[in-house]
C-alpha positions in Angstrom: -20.8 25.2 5.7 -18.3 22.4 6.3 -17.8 19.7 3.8 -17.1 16.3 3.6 -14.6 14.5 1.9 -15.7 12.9 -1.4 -14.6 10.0 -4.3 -16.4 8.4 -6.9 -17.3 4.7 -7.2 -19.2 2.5 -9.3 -20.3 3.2 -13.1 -18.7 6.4 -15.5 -21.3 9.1 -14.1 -19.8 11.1 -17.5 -22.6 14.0 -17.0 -20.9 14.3 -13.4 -17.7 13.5 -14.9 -18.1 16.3 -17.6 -19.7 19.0 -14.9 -16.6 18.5 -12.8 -14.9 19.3 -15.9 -16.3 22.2 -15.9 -15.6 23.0 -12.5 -12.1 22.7 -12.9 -12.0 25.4 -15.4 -14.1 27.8 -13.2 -11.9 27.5 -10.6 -9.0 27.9 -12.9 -7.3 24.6 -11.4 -4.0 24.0 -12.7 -3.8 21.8 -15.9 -1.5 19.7 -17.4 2.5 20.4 -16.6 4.3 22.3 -19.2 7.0 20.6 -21.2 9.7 22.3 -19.5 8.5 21.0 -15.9 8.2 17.1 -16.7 11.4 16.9 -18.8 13.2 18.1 -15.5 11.1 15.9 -13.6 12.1 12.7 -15.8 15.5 13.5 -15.3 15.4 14.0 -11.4 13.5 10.5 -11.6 16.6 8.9 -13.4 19.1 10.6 -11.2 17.6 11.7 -8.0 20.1 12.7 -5.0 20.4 9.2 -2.9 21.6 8.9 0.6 24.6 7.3 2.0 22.8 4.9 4.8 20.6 2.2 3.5 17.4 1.1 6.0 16.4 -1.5 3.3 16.8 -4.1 5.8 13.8 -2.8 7.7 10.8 -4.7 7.1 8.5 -1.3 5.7 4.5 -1.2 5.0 2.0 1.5 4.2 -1.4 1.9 4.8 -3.6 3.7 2.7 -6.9 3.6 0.5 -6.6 0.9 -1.9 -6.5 3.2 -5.3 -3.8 5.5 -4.1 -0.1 5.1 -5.8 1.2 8.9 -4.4 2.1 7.0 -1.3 4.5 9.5 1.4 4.3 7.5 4.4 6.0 4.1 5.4 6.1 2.5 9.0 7.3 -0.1 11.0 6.5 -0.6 14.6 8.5 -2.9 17.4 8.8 -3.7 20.9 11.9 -2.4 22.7 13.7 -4.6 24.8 14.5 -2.2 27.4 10.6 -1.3 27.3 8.4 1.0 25.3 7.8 0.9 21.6 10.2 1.9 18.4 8.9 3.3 15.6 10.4 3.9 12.4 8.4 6.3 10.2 9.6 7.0 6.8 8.9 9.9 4.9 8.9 10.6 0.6 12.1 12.4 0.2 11.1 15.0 -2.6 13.7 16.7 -1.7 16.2 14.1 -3.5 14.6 14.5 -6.9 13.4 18.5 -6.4 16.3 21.2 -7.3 15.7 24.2 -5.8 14.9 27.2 -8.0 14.1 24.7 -10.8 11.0 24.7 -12.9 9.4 21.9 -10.8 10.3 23.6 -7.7 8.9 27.0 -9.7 5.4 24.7 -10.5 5.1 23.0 -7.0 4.9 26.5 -5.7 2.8 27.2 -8.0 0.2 24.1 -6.9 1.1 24.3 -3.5 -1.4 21.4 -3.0 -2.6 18.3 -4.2 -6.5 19.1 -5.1 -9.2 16.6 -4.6 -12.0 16.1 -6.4 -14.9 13.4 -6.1 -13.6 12.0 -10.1 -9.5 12.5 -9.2 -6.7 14.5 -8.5 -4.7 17.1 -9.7 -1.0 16.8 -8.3 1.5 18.9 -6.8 4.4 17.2 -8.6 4.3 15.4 -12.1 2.7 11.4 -11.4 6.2 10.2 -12.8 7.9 11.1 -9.1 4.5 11.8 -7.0 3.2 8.2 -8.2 6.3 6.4 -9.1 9.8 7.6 -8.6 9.7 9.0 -5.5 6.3 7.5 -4.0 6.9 4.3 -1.1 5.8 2.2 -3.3 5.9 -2.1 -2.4 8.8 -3.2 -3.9 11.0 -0.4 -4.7 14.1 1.4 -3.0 13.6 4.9 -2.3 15.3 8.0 -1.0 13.1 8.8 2.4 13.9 11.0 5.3 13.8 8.4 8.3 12.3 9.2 11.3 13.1 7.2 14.6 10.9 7.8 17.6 11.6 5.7 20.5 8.6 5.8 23.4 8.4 4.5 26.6 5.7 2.1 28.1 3.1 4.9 27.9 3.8 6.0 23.9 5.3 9.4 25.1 8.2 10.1 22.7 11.4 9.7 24.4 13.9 10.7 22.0 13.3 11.5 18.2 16.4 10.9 15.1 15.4 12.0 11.5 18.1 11.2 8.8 18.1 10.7 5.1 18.3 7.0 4.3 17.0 4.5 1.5 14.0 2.5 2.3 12.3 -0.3 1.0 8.3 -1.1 1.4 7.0 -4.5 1.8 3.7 -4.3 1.7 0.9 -1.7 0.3 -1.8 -2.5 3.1 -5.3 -1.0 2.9 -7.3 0.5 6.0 -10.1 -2.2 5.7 -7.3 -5.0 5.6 -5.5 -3.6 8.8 -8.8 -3.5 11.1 -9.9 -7.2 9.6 -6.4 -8.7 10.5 -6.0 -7.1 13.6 -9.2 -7.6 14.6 -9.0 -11.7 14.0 -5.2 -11.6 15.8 -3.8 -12.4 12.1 -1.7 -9.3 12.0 1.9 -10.0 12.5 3.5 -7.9 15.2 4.7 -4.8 13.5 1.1 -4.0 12.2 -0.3 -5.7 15.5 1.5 -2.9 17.4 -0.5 0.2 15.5 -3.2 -1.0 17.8 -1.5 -0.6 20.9 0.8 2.6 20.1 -2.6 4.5 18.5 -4.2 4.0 21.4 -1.3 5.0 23.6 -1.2 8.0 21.9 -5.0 8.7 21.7 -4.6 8.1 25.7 -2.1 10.9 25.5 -4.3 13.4 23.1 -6.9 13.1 26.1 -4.7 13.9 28.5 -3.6 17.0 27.1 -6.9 18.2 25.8 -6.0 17.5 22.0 -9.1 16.5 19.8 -9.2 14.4 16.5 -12.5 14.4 14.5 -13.5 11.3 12.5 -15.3 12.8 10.2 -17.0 10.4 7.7 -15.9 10.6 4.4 -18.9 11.3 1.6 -18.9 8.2 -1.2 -20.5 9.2 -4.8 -21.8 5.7 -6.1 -22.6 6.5 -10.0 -25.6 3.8 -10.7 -27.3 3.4 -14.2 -27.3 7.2 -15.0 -27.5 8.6 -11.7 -26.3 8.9 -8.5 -26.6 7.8 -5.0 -24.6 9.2 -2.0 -23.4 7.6 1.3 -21.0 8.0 4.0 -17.7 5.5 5.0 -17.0 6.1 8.7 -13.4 6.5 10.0 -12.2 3.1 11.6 -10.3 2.9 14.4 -7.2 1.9 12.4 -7.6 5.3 10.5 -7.4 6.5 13.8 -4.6 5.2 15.0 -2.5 5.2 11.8 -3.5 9.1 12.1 -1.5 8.8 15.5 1.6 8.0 14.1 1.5 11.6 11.5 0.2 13.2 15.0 3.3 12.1 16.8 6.1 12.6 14.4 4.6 16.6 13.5 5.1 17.2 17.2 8.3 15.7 17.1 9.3 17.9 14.2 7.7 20.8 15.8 9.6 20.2 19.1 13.0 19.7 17.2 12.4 22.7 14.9 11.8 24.5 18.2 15.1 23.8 19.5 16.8 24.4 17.0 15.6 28.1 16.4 14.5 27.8 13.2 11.3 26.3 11.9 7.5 26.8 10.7 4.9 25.3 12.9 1.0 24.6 11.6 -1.0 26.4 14.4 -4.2 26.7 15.3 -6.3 29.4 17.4 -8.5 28.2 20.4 -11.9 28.9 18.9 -14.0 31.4 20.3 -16.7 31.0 23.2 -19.5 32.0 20.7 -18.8 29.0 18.3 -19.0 26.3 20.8 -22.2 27.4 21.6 -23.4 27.0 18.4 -22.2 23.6 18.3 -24.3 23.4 21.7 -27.6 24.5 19.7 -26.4 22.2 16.8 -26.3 18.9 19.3 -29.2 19.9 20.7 -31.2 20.2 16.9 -29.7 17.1 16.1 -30.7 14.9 19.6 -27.4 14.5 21.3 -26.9 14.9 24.8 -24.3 17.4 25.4 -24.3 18.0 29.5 -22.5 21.4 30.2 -20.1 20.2 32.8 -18.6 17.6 30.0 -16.2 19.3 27.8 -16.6 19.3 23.8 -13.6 17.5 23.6 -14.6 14.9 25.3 -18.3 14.6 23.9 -16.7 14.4 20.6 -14.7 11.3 21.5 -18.3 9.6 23.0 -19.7 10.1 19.2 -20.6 7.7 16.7 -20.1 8.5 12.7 -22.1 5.7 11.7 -25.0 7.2 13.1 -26.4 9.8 10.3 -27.0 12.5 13.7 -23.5 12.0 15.1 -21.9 12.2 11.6 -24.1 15.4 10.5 -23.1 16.6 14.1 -19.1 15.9 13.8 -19.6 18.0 9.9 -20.5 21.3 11.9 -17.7 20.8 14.4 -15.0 21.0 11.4 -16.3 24.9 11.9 -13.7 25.1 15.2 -10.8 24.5 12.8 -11.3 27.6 10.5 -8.7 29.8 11.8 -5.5 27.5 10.6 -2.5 28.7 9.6 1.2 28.6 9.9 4.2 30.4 12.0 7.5 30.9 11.0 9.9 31.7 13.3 14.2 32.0 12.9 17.1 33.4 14.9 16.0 31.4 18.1 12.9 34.1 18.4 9.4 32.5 20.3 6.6 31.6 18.1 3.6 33.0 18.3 1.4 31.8 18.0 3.2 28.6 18.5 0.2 25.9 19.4 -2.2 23.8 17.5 -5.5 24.2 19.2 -6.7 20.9 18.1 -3.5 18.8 18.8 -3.0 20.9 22.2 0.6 21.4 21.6 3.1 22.3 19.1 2.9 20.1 15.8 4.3 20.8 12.4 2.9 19.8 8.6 6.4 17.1 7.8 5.0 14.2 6.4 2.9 14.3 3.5 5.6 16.0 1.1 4.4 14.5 -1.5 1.0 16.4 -2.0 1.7 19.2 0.6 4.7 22.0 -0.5 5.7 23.3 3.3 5.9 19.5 3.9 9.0 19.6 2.2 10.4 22.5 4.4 10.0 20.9 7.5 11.8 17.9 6.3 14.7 20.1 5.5 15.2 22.0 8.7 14.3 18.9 11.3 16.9 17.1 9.0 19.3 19.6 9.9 18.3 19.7 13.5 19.2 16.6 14.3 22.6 17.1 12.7 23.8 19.9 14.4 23.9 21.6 11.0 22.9 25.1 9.7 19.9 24.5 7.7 19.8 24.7 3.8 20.0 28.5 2.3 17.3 27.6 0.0 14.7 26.5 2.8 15.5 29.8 5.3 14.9 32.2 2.2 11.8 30.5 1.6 9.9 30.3 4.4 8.9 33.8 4.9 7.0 33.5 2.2 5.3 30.4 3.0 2.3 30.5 5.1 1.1 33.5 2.1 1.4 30.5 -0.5 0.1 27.6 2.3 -2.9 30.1 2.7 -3.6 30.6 -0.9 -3.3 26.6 -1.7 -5.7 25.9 1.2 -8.1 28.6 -0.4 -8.1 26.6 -3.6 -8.1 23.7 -2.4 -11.6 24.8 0.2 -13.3 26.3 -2.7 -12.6 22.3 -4.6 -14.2 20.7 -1.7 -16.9 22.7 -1.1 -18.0 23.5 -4.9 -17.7 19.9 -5.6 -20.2 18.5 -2.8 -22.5 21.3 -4.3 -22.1 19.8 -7.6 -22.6 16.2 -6.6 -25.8 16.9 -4.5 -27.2 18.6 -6.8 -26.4 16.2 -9.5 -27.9 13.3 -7.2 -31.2 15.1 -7.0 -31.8 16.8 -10.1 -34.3 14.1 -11.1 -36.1 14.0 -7.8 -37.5 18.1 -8.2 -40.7 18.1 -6.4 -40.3 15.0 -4.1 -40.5 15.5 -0.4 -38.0 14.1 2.2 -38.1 14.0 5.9 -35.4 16.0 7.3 -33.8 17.6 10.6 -33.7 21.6 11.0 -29.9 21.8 12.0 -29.1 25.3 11.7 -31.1 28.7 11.6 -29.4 32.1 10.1 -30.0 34.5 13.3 -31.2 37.6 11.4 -33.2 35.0 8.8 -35.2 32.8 11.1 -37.2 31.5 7.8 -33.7 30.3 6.3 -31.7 27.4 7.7 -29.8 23.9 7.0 -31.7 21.0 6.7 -30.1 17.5 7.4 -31.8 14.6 5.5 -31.8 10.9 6.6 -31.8 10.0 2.9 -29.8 10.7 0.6 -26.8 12.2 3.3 -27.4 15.6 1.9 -27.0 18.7 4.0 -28.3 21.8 2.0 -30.1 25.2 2.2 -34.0 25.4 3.3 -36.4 28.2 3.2 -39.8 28.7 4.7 -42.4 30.4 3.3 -44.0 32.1 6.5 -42.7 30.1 9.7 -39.7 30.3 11.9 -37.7 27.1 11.1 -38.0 25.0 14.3 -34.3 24.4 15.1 -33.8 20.7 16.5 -37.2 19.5 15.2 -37.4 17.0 12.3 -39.5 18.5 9.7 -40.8 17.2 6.2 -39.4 19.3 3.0 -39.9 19.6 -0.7 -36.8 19.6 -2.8 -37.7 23.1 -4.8 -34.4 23.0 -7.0 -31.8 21.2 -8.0 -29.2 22.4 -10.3 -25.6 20.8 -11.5 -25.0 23.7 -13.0 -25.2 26.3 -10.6 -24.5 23.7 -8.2 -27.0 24.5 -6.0 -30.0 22.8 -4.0 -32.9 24.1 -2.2 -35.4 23.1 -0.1 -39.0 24.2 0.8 -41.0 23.5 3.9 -43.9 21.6 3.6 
């Protein structure tokens, strides 16, 4: 089933706390670092590999929840005066504190990932770089690789410069703050222009047939010893600071392309079979779906804050199983070569920080743009990629997915017995008395059973929780 992105607020929740513990160790999540891999990493902080050109002069800010300190991304947005847009997009050069064939290279592709759970995070590097040295934090002068995309009137990219150069952020801005001040017409013209560019480029996405889901993100609210769970929609200002990542892992793609030598993050157009699911699902879950209007653009009409649209844009995460990545050398064609989702090539480059191929990209788009051969160390690797990307995303899947288990059941283990009123949104073919319930309240999606009736798909339904385990992480519901 597809799962939600989850964090914790509130009170300690230390049963949930201790349960995720547990979890960890299950799932054989990387601990601590060994010795050997943060005494390298404290030197790299003290003496990381700096650039020659200095971009400290341009006026940086991020965007991003207000907790995080692992911060890879920096922009700044302006109006050209020959027309179109400028954007400067800078990038966490890891690369500048990272020697390859080192222990912390050895331990990053090791991790591979940064893992999520609801309680925290366990990095891909050591927090002294991921949350200090090399993060874009306010404040601070750091080695980034600096993109440059230039667009014209419409927000098509025009030309596209990446170079290593030391930035400096102004500002650490938070999603909330962003659509408040542009909103109200506070925002000052560099942030005021996210608004203008995302929705140039979500103009473009249409055009070409790309898609972007805003799924809601699941909030665990500890509360006087138990738990209460609800969903934060997407705003538009996480949409269009999404955008900017869109555009600039096209660029990369599109330079990587022409230079021969590259590894692209592709995506297979999903078969006929699982959109009509999604057609049943709509249908269980009220939502007009016409069949001369394509999925695409019903997606883009939806509304996460309603509970039907936001259980509805959950099951459509199911057309993005299939992901992977190509790597391709010696001028040979791709193939595949397209993101399905994105409707065009598009490459993983900007969140090096807490993604390894991220890192790779960097490297050879880098070299692209200066006519240069690219590092040794990044061609011998990337065969090997995608095998380690796959195995990270793996890990990183069974987190997500064991965790919302965990946390659902934890929110109703005290409520065994109680009934709820609920929506039938999914019915196992060869099992028509087993299905998925969606419930109004709490936003739990879990497993139901019926004791001798086919589960009316589409039909709201009243249910009896019958278990609720934290740990075996597991609920189940009964008809009534």
């Amino acid at each position: 089933m597809p799962r939600r992105q989850m964090h914790m607020t509130g009170a300690d929740g230390a049963a949930l706390r201790a349960a995720l513990r547990e979890l960890r160790t299950k799932l054989e999540v990387p601990g601590e670092f060994p010795a050997a891999v943060l005494a390298e990493a404290e030197q790299a902080a003290a003496d990381p590999r700096l650039p020659g050109q200095d971009s400290t002069d341009i006026p940086f800010f991020t965007i991003d929840p207000p907790a995080s300190v692992d911060l890879d991304q920096a922009m700044h947005l302006a109006k050209r005066s020959s027309g179109g847009y400028r954007v400067h997009y800078a990038i966490a050069d890891v690369a500048a504190f990272v020697t390859p064939g080192g222990v912390l290279d050895a331990e990053a592709h090791r991790r591979v990932t940064t893992l999520y759970f609801p309680d925290g995070r366990v990095p891909l590097h050591p927090s002294l770089l991921s949350e200090d040295a090399a993060s874009l934090l306010p404040g601070q002068t750091r080695p980034a690789l600096l993109w440059r995309l230039d667009l014209d009137a419409d927000g098509r990219v025009e030309t596209a410069d990446v170079r290593r150069a030391l930035v400096r952020s102004r500002a650490k801005l938070d999603y909330d703050g962003v659509q408040k001040a542009i909103d109200s017409g506070t925002a000052e013209e560099p942030l005021a222009l996210l608004k203008d560019i995302g929705r140039l480029r979500e103009a473009l996405e249409r055009e070409r047939g790309g898609i972007s889901l805003n799924v809601p993100e699941q909030e665990v609210v500890a509360q006087d010893g138990s738990y209460a769970l609800a969903y934060r929609a997407p705003l538009p200002a996480d949409g269009w600071n999404a955008q900017i990542s869109l555009m600039t892992g096209m660029a990369a793609a599109d330079l990587m392309l022409a230079a021969g030598t590259g590894i692209l993050r592709t995506l297979p157009n999903a078969p006929d079979g699982a959109v009509g699911r999604l057609r049943l699902t709509a249908k269980a879950l009220g939502i007009d779906w016409p069949h001369h209007v394509p999925y695409a653009e019903l997606v883009r009409s939806l509304d996460p804050h309603r509970p039907a649209h936001a259980a509805f844009l959950q099951e459509c995460t199911a057309l993005l199983r299939g992901a992977g990545y190509t790597v391709f050398s010696g001028g040979e064609t791709p193939d595949p070569a397209i993101h399905s989702a994105v409707a065009a090539p598009y490459a993983h480059c900007t969140a090096p920080l807490r993604r390894l191929v991220d890192r790779y990209s960097g490297e050879l788009c880098a070299a692209a743009v200066a006519g240069a051969e690219p590092p040794q160390w990044a061609v011998e690797a990337l065969a090997g990629l995608p095998e380690r990307m796959s195995e990270g995303s793996r890990l990183a899947n069974a987190v997500e997915r064991e965790s919302v288990d965990l946390v659902e059941a934890a929110v109703l283990k005290d409520r065994v017995g109680e009934t709820f009123d609920a929506t039938v949104i999914d019915v196992k073919d060869r099992e028509p008395l087993v299905g998925t319930v969606h419930l109004e309240e709490p936003a739990v999606v879990g497993r139901v059973e019926s004791p001798r009736e086919e589960l009316p798909l589409g039909e709201r339904i009243r249910v009896r929780l019958a278990q609720a385990d934290p740990g075996t992480a597991k609920i189940l519901f009964a008809t009534v």
